[in-house]
C-alpha positions, -999 to +999 in steps of 0.1 A: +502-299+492+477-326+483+459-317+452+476-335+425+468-367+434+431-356+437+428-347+401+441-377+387+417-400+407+391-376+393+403-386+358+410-419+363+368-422+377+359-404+347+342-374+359+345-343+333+353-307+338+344-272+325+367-247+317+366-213+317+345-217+351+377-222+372+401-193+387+434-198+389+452-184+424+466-154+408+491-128+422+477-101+450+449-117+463+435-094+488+426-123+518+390-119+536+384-136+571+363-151+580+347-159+546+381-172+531+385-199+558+355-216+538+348-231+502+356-215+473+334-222+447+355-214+417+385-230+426+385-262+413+406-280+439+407-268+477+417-289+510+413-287+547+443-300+565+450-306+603+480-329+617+494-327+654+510-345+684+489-347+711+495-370+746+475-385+773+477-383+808+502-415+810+524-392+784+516-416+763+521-397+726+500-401+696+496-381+661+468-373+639+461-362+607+422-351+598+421-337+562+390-330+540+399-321+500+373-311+476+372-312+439+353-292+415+335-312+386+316-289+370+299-253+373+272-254+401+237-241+385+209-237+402+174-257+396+192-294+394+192-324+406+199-331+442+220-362+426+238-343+402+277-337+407+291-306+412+319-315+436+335-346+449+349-351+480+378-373+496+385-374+532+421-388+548+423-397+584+454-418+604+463-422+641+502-427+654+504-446+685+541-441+694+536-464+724+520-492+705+540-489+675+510-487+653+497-468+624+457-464+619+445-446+586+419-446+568+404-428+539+369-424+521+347-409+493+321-387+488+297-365+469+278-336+481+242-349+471+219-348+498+245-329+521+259-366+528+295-346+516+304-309+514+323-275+522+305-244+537+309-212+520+314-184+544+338-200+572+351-235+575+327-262+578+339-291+558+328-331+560+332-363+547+300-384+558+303-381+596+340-367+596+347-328+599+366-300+605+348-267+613+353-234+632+336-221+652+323-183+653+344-179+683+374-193+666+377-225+680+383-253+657+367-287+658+377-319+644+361-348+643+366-387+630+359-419+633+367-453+616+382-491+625+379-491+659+392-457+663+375-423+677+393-387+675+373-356+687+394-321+694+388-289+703+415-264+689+425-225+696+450-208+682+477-193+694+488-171+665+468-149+640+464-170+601+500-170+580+495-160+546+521-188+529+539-172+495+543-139+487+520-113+467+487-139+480+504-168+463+520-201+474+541-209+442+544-243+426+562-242+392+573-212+368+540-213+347+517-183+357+486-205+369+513-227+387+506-216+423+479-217+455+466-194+478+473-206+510+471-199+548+483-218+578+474-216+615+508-226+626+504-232+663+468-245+677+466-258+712+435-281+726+426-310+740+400-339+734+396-375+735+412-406+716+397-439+715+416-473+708+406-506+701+377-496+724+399-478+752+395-435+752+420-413+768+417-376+773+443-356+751+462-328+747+488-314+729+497-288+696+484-291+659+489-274+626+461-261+603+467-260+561+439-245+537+451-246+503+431-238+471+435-232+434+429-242+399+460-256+380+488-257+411+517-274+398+539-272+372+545-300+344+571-327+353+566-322+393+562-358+405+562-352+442+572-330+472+589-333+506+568-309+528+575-300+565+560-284+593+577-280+622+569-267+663+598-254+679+598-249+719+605-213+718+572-205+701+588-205+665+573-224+633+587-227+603+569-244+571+591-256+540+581-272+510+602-287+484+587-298+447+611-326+432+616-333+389+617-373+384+654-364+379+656-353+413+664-314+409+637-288+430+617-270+415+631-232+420+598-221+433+603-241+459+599-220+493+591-214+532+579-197+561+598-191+595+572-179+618+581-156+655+569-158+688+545-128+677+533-143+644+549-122+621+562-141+595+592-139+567+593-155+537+621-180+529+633-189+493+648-219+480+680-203+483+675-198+524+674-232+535+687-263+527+671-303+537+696-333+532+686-363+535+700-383+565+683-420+562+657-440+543+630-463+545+615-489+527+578-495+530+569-530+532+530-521+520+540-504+489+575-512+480+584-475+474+616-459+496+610-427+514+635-401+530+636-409+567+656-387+583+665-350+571+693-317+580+675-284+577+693-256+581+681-218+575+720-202+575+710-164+578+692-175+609+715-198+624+691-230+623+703-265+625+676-290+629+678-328+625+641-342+622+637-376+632+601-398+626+587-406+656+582-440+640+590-452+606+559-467+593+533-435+587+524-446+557+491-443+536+477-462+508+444-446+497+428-469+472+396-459+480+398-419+479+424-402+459+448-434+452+480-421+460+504-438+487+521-415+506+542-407+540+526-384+566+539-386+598+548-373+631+587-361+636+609-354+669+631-318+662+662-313+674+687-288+671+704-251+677+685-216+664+710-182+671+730-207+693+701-219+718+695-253+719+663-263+704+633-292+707+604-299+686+579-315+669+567-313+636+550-331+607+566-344+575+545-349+537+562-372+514+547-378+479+562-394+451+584-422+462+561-452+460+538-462+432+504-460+434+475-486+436+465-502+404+437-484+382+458-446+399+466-428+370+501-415+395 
């Protein structure tokens, strides 16, 4: 749900764009695995997105977000320049440390001269200098980052076959034709790895979520942020809900979701299907800006009642050196009832557009 703020650090840098090279993410897209878990060239803005809660063996628990975005600058033609720019790349990368009450992130640039940044075409393969996501031909995904101190290697499987997100191929973000994404999720990986901080590693374990988004012109005029949640249930069941806010604070109708069954199938959830209420705020003392810190979600024809909790408050990032947008990404605690069994969880929460962004950030 990441791309805006992407294409308005690429203006604010500068960089120019052809159109008339870029496809928009139109209705009935036929999907094709393996090859559309990597790049796609004429999509102007794609991203690679992982976020879980893992734990160590003293059950201490941590999160993680690893996400790779690239941006199309111009038509790729062959017989250039090594240095020329055809994409740019931006990498995001944050550790929670519930125990030590402690948020690490980190973010960083990149171009894909001299293979120093890029994005595989064919299956996923995706890096940012010496930070990557791939997958492996016998499905397993990989992840790996490392920056301040801090060290995060993980070896993924999933445990459910890829969600298509939308309906008819597309993920909708506004009413405008071009307005929308195509979009998959892995909704329940499992794995293990190792965690290093401030110069001590732990082996980990736990359950992550997997995002590939891409598209052209995704959302609609006059969206200036979204509240985005992924959440883990303990009976096997995911759901994924996304809501795109106006400044004056009414969703966007296109709005949607996913509730996902033990057996991967998956049904499609409108607007209308759900409801998230605010329960509490925060204000960030980095940036100023007040985030939603506490939400109701209820899915009525299903009998869903969930109260999602942040597993701390301060998960916030300030990018000023990739795509110079602040936002809240974090790792939540679910609670609640589904057809009258009590429910746990965990889950991971998006917020964009509640805190200005860095000076010279055209957000």
């Amino acid at each position: 749900m990441a791309a805006m703020p992407i294409f308005l650090a690429a203006l604010a840098a500068g960089l120019t764009f052809q159109s008339g090279w870029w496809q928009p993410a139109l209705p009935n897209y036929r999907y094709r695995f393996p090859s559309d878990y990597g790049a796609h060239e004429r999509s102007q803005s794609e991203w690679w997105y992982y976020t879980g809660n893992l734990s160590d063996r003293r059950r201490r628990r941590y999160g993680f977000e690893l996400t790779v975005f690239r941006f199309g600058v111009q038509r790729p033609l062959p017989h250039r320049s090594p240095w020329d720019i055809d994409d740019v790349y931006f990498a995001h990368y944050a550790i929670s440390d519930m125990a030590g009450k402690r948020f690490y992130y980190f973010d960083r640039a990149g171009r894909a001269a001299l293979g120093l940044s890029g994005a595989a075409v064919g299956d996923e393969n995706a890096w940012v200098g010496a930070w990557r996501v791939r997958r492996d031909r016998d499905g397993f995904h990989r992840l790996a980052a490392r920056a301040g101190g801090t060290a995060l290697q993980l070896v993924l499987k999933p445990k459910k076959a890829a969600v298509i997100q939308g309906r008819a191929g597309v993920s909708r973000k506004g009413p405008c034709p071009n307005c929308a994404s195509h979009y998959y999720s892995f909704t329940r990986l499992v794995g293990h790895g190792t965690l290093a901080l401030g110069g001590a590693s732990a082996a980990v374990s736990g359950v992550a979520w997997n995002d590939h988004e891409w598209g052209s012109d995704e959302l609609a005029p006059g969206v200036v942020g979204w509240d985005w949640f992924s959440i883990q249930l303990s009976d096997d069941v995911e759901i994924m809900l996304y809501r795109l806010r106006y400044a004056d604070g009414r969703s966007v109708p296109q709005s949607s979701g996913t509730l996902i069954e033990p057996n991967g199938s998956a049904r499609y959830l409108s607007l209308s299907d759900f409801s998230i209420a605010q329960t509490r705020s925060w204000l960030s003392p980095h940036s100023g800006g007040i985030y939603p810190a506490g939400w109701r979600i209820r899915v009525p024809a299903k009998s869903i009642d969930l109260t999602v909790t942040p597993a701390m408050a301060d998960q916030e990032l300030l990018t000023a050196r990739s795509t110079r947008a602040n936002y809240w990404e974090g790792a939540c605690d679910v609670a609640g009832s589904f057809a009258g069994r009590r429910v746990l969880g965990v889950g991971y929460t998006e917020l964009t557009g509640y805190a200005t962004a860095p000076p010279g950030s055209r957000m």
